[in-house]
LOTIFI-30389 format. One record per residue (C-alpha): y, z, x. Coordinates in pm, whole numbers, m for minus. Layout:
<site><y>Y</y><z>Z</z><x>X</x></site>
...
END
This chain:
<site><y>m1294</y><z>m1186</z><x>m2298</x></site>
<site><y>m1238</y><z>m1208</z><x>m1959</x></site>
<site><y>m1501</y><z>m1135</z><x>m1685</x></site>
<site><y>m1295</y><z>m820</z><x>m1505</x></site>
<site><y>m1254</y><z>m681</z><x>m1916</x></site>
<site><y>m1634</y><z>m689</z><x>m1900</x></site>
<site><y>m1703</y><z>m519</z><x>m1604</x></site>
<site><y>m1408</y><z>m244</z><x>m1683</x></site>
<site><y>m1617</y><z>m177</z><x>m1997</x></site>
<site><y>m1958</y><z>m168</z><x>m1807</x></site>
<site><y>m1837</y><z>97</z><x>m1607</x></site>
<site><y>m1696</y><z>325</z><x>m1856</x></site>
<site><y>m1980</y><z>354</z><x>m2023</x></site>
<site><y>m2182</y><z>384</z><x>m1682</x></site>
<site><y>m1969</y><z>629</z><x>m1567</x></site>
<site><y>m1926</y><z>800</z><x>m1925</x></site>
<site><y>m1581</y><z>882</z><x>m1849</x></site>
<site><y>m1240</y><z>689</z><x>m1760</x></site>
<site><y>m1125</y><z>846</z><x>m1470</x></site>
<site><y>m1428</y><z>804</z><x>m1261</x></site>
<site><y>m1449</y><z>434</z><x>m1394</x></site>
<site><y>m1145</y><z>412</z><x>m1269</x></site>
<site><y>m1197</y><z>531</z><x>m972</x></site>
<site><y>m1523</y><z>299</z><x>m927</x></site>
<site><y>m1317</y><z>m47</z><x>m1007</x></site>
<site><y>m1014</y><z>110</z><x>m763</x></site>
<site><y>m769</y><z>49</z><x>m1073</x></site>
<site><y>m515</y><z>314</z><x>m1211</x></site>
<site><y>m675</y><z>494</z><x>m1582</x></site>
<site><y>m444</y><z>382</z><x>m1749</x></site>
<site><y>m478</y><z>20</z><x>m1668</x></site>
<site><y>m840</y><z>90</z><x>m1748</x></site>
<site><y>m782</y><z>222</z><x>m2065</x></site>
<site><y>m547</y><z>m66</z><x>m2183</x></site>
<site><y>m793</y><z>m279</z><x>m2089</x></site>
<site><y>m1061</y><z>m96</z><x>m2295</x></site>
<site><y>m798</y><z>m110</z><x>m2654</x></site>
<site><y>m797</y><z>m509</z><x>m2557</x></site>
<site><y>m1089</y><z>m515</z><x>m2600</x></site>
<site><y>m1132</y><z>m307</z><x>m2921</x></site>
<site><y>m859</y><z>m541</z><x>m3093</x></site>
<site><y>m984</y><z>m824</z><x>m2985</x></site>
<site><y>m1308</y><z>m770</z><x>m3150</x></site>
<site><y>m1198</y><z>m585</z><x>m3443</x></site>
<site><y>m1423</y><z>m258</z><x>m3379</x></site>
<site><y>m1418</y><z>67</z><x>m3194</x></site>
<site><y>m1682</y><z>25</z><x>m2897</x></site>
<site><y>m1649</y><z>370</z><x>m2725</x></site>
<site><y>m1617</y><z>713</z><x>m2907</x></site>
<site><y>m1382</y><z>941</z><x>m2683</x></site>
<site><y>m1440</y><z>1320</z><x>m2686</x></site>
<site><y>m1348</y><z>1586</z><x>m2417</x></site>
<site><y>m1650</y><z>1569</z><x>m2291</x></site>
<site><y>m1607</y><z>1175</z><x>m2239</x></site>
<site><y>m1709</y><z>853</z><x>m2402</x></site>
<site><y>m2010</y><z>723</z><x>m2516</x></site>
<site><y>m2023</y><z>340</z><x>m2611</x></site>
<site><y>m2093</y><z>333</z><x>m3001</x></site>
<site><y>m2381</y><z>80</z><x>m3154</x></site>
<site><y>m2109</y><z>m216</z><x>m3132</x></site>
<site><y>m2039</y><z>m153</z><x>m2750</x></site>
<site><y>m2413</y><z>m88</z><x>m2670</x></site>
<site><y>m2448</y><z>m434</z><x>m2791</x></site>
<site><y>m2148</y><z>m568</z><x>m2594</x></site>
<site><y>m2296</y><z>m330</z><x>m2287</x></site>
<site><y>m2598</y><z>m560</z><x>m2297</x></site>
<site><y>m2458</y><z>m879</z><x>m2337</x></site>
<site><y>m2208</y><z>m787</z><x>m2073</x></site>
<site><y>m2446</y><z>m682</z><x>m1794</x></site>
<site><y>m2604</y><z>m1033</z><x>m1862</x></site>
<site><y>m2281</y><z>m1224</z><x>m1788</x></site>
<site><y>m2201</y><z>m1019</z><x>m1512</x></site>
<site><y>m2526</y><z>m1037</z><x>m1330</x></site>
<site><y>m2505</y><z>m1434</z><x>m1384</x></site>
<site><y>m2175</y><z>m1455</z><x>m1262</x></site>
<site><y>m2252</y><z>m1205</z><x>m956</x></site>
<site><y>m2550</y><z>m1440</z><x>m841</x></site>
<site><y>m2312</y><z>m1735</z><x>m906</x></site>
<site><y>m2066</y><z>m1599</z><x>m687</x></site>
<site><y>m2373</y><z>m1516</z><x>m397</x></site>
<site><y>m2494</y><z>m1831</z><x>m409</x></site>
<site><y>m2136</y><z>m2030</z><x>m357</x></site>
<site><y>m2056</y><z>m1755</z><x>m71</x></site>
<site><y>m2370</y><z>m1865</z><x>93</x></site>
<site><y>m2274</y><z>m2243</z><x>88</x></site>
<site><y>m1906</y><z>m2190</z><x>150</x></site>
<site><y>m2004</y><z>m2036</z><x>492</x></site>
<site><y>m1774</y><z>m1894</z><x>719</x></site>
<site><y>m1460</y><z>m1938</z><x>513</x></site>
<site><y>m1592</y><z>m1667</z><x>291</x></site>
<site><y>m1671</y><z>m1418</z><x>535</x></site>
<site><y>m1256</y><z>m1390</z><x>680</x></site>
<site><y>m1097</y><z>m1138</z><x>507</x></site>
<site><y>m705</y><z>m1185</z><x>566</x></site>
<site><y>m474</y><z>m864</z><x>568</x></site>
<site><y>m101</y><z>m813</z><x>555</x></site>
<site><y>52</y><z>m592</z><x>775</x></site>
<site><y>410</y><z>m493</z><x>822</x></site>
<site><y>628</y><z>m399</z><x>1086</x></site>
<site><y>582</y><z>m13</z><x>1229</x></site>
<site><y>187</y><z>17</z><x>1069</x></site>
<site><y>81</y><z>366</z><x>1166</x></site>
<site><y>m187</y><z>262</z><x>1476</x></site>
<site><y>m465</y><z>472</z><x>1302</x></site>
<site><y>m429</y><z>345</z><x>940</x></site>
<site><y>m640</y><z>66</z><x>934</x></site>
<site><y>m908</y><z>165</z><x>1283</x></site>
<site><y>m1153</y><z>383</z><x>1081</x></site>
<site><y>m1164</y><z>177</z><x>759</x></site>
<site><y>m1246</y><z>m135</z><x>1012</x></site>
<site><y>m1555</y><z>52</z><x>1195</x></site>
<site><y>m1674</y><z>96</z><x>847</x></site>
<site><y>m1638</y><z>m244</z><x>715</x></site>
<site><y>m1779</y><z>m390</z><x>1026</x></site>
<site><y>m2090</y><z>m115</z><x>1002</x></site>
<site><y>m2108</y><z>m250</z><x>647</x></site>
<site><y>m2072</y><z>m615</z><x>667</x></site>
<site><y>m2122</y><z>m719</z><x>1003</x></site>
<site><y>m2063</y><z>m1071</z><x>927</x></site>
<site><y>m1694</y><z>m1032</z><x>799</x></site>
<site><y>m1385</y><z>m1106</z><x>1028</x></site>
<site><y>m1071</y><z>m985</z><x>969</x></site>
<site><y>m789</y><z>m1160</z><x>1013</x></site>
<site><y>m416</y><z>m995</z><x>995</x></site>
<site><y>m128</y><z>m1132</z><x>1019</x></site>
<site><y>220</y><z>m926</z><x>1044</x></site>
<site><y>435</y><z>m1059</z><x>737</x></site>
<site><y>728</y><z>m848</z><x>500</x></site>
<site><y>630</y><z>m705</z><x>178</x></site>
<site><y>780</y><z>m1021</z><x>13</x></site>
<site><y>625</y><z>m1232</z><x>222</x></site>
<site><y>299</y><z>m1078</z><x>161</x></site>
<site><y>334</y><z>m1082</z><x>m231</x></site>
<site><y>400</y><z>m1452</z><x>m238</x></site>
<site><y>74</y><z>m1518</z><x>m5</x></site>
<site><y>m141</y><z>m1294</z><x>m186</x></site>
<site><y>5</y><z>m1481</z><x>m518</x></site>
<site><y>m105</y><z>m1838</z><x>m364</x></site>
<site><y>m432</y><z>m1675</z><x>m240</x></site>
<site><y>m339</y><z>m1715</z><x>115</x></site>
<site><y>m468</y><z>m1337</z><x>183</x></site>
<site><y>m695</y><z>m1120</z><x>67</x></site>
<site><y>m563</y><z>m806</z><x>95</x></site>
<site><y>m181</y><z>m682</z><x>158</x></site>
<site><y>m8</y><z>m377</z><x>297</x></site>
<site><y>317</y><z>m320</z><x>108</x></site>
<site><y>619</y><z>m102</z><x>107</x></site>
<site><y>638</y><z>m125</z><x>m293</x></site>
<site><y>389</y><z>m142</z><x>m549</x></site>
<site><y>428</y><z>m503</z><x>m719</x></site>
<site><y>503</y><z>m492</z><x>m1061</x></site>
<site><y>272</y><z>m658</z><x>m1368</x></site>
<site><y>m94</y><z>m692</z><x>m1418</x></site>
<site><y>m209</y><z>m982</z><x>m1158</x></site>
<site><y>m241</y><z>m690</z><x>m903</x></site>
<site><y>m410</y><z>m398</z><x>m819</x></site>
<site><y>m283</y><z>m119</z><x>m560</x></site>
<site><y>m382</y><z>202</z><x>m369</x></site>
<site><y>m119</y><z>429</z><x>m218</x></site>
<site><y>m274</y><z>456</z><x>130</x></site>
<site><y>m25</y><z>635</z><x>366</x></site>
<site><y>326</y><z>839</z><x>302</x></site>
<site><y>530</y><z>903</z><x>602</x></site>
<site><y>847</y><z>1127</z><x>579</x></site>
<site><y>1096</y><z>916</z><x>788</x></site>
<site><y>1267</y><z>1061</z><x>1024</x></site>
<site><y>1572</y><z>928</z><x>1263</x></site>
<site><y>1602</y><z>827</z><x>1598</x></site>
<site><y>1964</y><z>879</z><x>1805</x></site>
<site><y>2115</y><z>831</z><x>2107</x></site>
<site><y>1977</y><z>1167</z><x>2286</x></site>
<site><y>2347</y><z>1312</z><x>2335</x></site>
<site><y>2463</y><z>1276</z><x>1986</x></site>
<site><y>2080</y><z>1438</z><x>1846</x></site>
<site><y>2159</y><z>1729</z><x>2074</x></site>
<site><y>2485</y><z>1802</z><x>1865</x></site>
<site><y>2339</y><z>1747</z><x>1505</x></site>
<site><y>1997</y><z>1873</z><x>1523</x></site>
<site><y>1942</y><z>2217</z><x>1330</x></site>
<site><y>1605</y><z>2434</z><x>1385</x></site>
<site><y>1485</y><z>2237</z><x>1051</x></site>
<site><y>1586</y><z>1851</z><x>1212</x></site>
<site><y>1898</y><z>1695</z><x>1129</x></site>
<site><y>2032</y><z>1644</z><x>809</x></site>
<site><y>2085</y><z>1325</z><x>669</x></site>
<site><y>2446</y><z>1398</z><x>549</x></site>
<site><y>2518</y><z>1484</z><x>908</x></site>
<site><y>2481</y><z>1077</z><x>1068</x></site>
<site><y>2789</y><z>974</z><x>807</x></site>
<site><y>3018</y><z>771</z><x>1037</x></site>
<site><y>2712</y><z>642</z><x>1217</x></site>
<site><y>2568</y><z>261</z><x>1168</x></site>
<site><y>2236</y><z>238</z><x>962</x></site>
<site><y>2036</y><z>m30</z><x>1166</x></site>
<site><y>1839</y><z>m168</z><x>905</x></site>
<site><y>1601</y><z>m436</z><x>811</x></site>
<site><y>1658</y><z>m767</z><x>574</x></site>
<site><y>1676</y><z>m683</z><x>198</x></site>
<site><y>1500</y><z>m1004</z><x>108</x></site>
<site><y>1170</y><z>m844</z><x>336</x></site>
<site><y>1110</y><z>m533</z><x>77</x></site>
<site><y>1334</y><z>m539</z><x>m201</x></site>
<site><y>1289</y><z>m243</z><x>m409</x></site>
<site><y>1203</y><z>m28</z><x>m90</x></site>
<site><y>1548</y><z>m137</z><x>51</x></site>
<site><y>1714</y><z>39</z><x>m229</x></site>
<site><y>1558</y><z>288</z><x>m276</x></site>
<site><y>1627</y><z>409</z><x>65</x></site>
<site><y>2015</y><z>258</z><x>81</x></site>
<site><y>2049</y><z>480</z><x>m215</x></site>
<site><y>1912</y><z>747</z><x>m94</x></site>
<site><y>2121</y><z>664</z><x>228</x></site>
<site><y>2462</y><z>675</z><x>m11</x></site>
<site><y>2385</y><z>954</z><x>m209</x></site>
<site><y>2413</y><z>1137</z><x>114</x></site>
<site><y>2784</y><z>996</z><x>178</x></site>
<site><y>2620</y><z>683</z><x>422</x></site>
<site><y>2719</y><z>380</z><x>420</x></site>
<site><y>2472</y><z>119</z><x>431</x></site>
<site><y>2688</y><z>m160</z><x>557</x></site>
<site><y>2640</y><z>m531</z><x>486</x></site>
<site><y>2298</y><z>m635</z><x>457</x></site>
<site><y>2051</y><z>m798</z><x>741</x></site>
<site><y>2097</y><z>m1203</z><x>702</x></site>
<site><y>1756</y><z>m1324</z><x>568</x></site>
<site><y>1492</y><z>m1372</z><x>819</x></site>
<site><y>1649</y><z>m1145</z><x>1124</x></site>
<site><y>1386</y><z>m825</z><x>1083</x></site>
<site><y>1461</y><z>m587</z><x>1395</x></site>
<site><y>1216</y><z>m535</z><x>1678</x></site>
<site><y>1193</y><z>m212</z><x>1821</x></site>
<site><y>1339</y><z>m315</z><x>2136</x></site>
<site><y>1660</y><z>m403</z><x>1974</x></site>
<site><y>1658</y><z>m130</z><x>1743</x></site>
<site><y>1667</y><z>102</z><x>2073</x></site>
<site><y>1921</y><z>m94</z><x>2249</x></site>
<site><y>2159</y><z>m57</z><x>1957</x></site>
<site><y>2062</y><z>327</z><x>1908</x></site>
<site><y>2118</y><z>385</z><x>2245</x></site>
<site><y>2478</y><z>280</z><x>2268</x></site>
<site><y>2530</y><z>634</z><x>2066</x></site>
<site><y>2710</y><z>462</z><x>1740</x></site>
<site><y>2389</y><z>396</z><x>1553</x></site>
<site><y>2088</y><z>556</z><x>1390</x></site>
<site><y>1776</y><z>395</z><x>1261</x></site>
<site><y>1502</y><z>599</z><x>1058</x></site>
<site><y>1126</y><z>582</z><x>1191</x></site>
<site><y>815</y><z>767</z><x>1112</x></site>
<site><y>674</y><z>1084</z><x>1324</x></site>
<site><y>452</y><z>987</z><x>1558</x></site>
<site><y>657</y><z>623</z><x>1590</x></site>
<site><y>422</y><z>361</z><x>1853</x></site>
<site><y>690</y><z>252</z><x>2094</x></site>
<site><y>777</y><z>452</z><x>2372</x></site>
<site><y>1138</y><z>584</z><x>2384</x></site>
<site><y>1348</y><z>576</z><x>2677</x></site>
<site><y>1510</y><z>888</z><x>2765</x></site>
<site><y>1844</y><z>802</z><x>2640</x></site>
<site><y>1659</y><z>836</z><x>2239</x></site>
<site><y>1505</y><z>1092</z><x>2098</x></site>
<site><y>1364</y><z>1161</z><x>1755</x></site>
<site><y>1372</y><z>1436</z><x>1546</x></site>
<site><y>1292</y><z>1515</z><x>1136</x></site>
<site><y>1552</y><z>1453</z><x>872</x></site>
<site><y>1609</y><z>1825</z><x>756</x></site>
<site><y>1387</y><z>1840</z><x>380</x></site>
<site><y>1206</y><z>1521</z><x>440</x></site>
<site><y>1479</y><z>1326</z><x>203</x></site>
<site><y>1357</y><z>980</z><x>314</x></site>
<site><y>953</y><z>912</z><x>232</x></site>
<site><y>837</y><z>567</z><x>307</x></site>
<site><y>495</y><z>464</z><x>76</x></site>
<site><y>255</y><z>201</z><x>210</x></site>
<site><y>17</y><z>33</z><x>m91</x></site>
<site><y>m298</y><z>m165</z><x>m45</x></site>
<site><y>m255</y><z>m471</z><x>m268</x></site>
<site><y>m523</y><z>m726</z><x>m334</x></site>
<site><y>m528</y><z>m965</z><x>m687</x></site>
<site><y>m674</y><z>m799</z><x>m944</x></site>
<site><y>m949</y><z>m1103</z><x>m1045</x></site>
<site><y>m1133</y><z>m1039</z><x>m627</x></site>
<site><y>m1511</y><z>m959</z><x>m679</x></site>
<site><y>m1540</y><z>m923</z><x>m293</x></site>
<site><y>m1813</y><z>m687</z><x>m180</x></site>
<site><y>m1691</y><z>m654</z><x>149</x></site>
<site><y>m1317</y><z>m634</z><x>50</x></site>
<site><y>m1418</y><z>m343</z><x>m178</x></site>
<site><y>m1566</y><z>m150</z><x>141</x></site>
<site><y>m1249</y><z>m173</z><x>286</x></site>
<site><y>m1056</y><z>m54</z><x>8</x></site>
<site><y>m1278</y><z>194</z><x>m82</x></site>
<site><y>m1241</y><z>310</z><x>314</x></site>
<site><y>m828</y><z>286</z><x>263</x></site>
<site><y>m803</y><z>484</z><x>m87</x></site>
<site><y>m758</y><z>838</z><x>65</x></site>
<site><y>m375</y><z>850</z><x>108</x></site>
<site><y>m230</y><z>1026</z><x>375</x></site>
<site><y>92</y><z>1196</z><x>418</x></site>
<site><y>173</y><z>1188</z><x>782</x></site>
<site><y>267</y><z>1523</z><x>931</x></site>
<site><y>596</y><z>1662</z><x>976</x></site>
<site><y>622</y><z>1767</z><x>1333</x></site>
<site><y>839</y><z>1952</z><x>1511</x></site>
<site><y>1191</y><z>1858</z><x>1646</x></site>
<site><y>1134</y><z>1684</z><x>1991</x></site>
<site><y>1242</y><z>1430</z><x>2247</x></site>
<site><y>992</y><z>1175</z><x>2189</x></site>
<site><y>802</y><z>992</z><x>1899</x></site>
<site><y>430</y><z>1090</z><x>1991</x></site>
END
């Protein structure tokens, strides 16, 4: 029995329920709930009764609920008393961020974690969703900010922010496509998708070139590995009035007056962004800050105009 299956089955029976246990360890219910039969087969008895008013542990997991604080309150002063001797090293939280972030995802949930643990510093670093999986899989960061949800068990994940895409154009063509609802996304067929590397995001990628064909676009050949677009040359290459690209409302960079942005008529493109951290972390202060991130937003859906703010 592992020491994350223990505390899962302290705090369903704290909680006396799955879903807010679930909600407590910032796990998905029924990831909780697996873990919970694991633990029934691997002992060979039922520990929890289940009712529709919610669980109760039964005189098996009362004795496992003791024995299992124990541990846990062994292994929490273990981990205090190697954070105080590691020193500094253990007070750096490192973050993941992609490209195109929305500015005000992350500012609030900082002030809190600062409030909270005044002693932590972040450090970010702006890597690809692959990228970020591999470090995070080394233990290189702490926490990542991905455009997919990594399969398997060594992770867990929050869906923190969903932004309905929508497209930027060279100002001229926009004013000859856009509708009172935006433009659709059937309407930019003949145009050039400028893109980002497959390798950076893969299931992301096709989900949206999909999306893109199912819509009669072509795609065109993928990004070479390593080349992700900056906004400036995403803008140069819109501007020449033969390409789109697809950014959020609100989009950071300023536009020159040659672009403009407007919705994609029914919101057909959503991009997801998931806080990912491995599933073993018994961080304190990494738990502030994912508490602080796990109230997903869906970013508004403006009103056609001639700039991204």
């Amino acid at each position: 029995m592992e020491i994350r299956a223990m505390r899962a089955f302290v705090a369903v029976v704290e909680e006396k329920g799955l879903s807010a246990a679930a909600r407590r360890l910032h796990i998905s219910q029924p990831a909780l709930s697996q873990t919970v039969g694991a633990l029934e087969r691997e002992f060979g008895a039922q520990l929890l009764i289940r009712s529709s008013t919610g669980v109760q542990a039964t005189e098996t997991g009362l004795t496992l609920l003791a024995e299992a604080r124990a541990v846990l309150a062994r292994y929490d002063q273990a981990l205090a008393v190697m954070t105080a001797r590691t020193g500094e090293s253990a007070t750096t939280l490192r973050i993941g961020i992609p490209l195109e972030l929305p500015a005000d995802l992350l500012s609030k949930a900082l002030l809190d974690l600062a409030s909270a643990y005044p002693g932590t510093r972040v450090q970010a670093r702006h890597l690809s969703t692959s990228a970020q999986v591999a470090d995070l899989h080394n233990g290189e960061l702490d926490l990542g900010l991905l455009r997919e949800r990594p399969p398997g068990q060594e992770y867990d994940a929050v869906l923190v922010v969903e932004e309905p895409l929508g497209v930027l154009l060279a100002a001229e063509r926009a004013a000859g496509l856009a509708g009172p609802d935006g433009i659709r996304l059937d309407a930019l067929n003949g145009l050039d998708w400028v893109g980002f590397p497959r390798s950076g995001s893969p299931a992301w990628y096709d989900e949206l070139t999909a999306t893109l064909r199912s819509h009669g676009i072509d795609p065109g050949p993928e990004i070479p590995d390593g080349q992700p677009l900056i906004a400036e040359v995403k803008l140069a290459s819109v501007s020449a009035g033969r390409a789109f690209t697809l950014a959020p409302p609100g989009w950071s960079q300023p536009l020159p007056d040659t672009v403009t942005w407007f919705p994609l008529a029914g919101h057909p493109i959503v991009r997801r962004t998931w806080a990912v951290w491995n599933a073993g972390s018994h961080r304190r202060d990494l738990g502030q800050l994912i508490s602080a991130l796990d109230q997903p937003v869906t970013r508004g859906r403006p009103r056609p105009s001639g700039s991204a703010s």
